[in-house]
Backbone as a chain_set.jsonl record, in Angstrom:
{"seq": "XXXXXXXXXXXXXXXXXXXXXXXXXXXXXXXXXXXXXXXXXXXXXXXXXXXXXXXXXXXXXXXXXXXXXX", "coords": {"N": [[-76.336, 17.992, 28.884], [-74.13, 15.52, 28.783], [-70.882, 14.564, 30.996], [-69.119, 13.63, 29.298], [-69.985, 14.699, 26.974], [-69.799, 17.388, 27.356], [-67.028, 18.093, 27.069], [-66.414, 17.143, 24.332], [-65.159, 18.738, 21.387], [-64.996, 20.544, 18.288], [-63.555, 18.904, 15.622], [-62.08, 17.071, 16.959], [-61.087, 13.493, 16.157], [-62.962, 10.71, 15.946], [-63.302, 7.641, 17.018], [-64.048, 4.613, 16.313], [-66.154, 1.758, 17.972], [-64.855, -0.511, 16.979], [-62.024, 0.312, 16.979], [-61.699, 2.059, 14.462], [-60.802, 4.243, 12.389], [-63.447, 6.965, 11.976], [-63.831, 9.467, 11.408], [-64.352, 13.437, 11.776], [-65.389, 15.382, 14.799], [-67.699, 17.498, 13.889], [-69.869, 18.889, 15.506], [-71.616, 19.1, 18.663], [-74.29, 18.145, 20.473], [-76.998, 18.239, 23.142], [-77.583, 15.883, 23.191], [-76.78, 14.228, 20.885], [-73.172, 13.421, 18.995], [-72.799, 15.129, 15.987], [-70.731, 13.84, 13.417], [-68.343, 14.339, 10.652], [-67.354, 12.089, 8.073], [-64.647, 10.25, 7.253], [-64.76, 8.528, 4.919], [-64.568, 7.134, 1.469], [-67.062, 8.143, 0.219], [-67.602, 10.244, 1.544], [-69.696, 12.054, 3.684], [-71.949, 12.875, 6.649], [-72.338, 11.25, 9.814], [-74.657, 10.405, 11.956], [-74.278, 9.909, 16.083], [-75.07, 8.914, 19.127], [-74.888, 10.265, 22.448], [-74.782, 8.779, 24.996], [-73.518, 6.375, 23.457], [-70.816, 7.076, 23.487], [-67.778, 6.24, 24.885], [-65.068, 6.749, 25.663], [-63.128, 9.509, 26.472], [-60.365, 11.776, 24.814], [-58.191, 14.471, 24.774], [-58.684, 15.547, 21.797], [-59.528, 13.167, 20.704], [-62.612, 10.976, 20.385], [-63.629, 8.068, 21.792], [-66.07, 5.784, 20.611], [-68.813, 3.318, 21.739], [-69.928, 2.007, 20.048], [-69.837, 0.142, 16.565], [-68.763, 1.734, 13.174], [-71.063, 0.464, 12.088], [-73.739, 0.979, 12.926], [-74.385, 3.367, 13.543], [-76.134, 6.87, 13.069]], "CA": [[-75.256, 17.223, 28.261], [-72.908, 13.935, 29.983], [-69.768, 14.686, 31.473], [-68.441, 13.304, 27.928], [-70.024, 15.857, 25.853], [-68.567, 18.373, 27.529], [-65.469, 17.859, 27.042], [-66.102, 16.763, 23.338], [-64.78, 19.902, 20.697], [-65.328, 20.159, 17.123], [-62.297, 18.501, 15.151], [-61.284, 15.923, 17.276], [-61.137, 12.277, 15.755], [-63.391, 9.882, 16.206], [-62.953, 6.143, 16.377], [-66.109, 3.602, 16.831], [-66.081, 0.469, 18.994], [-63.683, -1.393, 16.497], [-60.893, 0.967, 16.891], [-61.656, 2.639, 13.291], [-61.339, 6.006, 12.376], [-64.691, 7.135, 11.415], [-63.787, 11.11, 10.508], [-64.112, 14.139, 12.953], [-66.87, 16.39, 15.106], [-68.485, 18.846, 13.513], [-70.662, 19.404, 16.256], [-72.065, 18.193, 19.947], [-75.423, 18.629, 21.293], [-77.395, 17.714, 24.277], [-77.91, 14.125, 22.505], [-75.839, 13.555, 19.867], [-72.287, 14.321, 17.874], [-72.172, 14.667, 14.451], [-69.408, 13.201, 12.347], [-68.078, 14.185, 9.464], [-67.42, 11.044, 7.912], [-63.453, 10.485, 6.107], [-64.948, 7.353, 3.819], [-64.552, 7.477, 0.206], [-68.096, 8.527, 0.526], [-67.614, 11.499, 2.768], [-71.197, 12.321, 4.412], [-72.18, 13.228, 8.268], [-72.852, 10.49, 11.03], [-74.644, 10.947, 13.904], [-73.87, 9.096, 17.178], [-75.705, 9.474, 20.534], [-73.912, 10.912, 23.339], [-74.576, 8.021, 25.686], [-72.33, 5.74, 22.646], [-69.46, 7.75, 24.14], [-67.084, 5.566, 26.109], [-64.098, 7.328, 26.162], [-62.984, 10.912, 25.609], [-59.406, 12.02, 25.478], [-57.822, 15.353, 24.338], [-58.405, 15.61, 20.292], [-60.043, 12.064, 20.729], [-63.823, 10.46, 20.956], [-64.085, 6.72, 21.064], [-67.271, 5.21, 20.52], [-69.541, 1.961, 22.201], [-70.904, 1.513, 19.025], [-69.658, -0.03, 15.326], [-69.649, 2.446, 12.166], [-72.565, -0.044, 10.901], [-74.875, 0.885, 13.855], [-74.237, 5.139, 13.357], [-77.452, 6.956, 11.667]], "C": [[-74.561, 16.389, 29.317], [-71.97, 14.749, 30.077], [-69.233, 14.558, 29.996], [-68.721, 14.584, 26.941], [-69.798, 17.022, 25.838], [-67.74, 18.805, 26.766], [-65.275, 18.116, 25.547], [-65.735, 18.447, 22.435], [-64.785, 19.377, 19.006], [-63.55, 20.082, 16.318], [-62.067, 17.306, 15.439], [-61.894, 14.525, 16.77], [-62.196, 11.619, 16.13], [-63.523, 8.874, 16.039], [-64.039, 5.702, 17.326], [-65.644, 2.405, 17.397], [-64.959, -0.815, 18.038], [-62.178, -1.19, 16.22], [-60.351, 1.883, 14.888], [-61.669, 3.583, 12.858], [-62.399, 6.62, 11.983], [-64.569, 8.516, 10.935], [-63.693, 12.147, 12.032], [-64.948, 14.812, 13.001], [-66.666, 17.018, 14.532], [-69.402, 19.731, 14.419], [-71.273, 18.373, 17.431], [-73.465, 18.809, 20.391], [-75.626, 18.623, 22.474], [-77.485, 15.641, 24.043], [-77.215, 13.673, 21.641], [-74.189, 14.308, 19.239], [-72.639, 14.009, 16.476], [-70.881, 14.877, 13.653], [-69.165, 13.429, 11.204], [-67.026, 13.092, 8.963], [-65.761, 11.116, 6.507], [-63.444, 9.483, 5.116], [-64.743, 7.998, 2.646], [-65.576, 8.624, 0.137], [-68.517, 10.077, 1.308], [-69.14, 11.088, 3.805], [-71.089, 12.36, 6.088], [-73.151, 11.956, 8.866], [-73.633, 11.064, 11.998], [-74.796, 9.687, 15.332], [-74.701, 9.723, 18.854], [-75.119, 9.615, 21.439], [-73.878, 9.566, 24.059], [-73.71, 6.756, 24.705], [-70.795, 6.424, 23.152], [-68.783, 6.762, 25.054], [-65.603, 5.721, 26.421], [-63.5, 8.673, 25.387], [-61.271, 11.425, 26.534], [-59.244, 13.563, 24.499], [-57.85, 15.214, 22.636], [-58.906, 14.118, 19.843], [-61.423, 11.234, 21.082], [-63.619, 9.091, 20.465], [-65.711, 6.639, 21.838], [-67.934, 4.11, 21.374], [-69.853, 1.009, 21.076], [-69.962, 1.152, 17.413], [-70.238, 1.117, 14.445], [-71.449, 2.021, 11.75], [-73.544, 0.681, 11.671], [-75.266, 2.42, 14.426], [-75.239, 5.125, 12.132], [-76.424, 7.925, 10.578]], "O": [[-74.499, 16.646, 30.519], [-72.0, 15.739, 29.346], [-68.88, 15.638, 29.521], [-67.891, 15.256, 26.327], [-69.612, 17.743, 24.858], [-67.748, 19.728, 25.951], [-64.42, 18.914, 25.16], [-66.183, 19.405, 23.064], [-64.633, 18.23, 18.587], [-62.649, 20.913, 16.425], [-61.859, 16.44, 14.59], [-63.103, 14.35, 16.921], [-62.557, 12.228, 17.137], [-63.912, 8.612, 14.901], [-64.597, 6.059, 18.364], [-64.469, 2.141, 17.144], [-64.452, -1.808, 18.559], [-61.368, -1.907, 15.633], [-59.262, 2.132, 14.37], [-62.795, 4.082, 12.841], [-61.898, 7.143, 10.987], [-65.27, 8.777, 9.957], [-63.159, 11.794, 13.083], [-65.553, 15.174, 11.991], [-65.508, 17.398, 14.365], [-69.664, 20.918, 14.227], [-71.409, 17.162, 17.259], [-73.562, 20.013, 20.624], [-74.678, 18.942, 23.192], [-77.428, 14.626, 24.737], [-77.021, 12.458, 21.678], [-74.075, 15.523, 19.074], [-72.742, 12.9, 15.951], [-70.248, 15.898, 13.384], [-69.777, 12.7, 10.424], [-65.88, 13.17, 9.404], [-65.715, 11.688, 5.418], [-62.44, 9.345, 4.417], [-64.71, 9.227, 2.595], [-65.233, 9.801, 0.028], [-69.578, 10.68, 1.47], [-69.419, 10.06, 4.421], [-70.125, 11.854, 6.663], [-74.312, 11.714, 8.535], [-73.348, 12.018, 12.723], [-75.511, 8.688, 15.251], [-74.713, 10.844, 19.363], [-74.331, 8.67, 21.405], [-72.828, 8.983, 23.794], [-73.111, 6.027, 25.495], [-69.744, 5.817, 22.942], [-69.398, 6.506, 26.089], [-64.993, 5.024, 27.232], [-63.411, 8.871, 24.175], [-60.938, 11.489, 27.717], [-60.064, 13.787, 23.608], [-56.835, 14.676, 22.193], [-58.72, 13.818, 18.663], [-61.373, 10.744, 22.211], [-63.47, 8.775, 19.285], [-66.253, 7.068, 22.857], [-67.002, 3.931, 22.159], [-69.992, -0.214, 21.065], [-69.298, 2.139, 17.094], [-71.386, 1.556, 14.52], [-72.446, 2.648, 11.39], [-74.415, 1.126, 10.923], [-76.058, 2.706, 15.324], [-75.413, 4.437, 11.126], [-76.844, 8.265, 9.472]]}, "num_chains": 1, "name": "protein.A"}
């Protein structure tokens, strides 16, 4: 795992490269988080660890736009 995914904990927020809230971890791997997703829609994202570009306490932002999350 990156230095980032460390850190990352299941709960905390996550906002994507346009400053958007996208929902909150559920879970971190070696390669990816997945997102549970707060759209109308609900459903689980997943994001690749190296998309990580900043991680604060209760906070993951993204590199990457929702559109461009599997």
């Amino acid at each position: 795992m990156g230095l980032f995914a460390e850190e990352i904990q299941p709960g905390w927020r996550v906002i994507d490269a346009n400053g958007e809230e996208l929902g909150t971890v559920i879970s971190v791997d070696r390669e990816s988080i997945s997102i549970q997703r707060q759209s109308l829609l609900g459903g689980v994202s997943h994001a690749p660890v190296s998309a990580v570009r900043e991680v604060e306490t209760g906070r993951v932002e993204l590199a990457l736009p929702k559109e461009e999350l599997a």
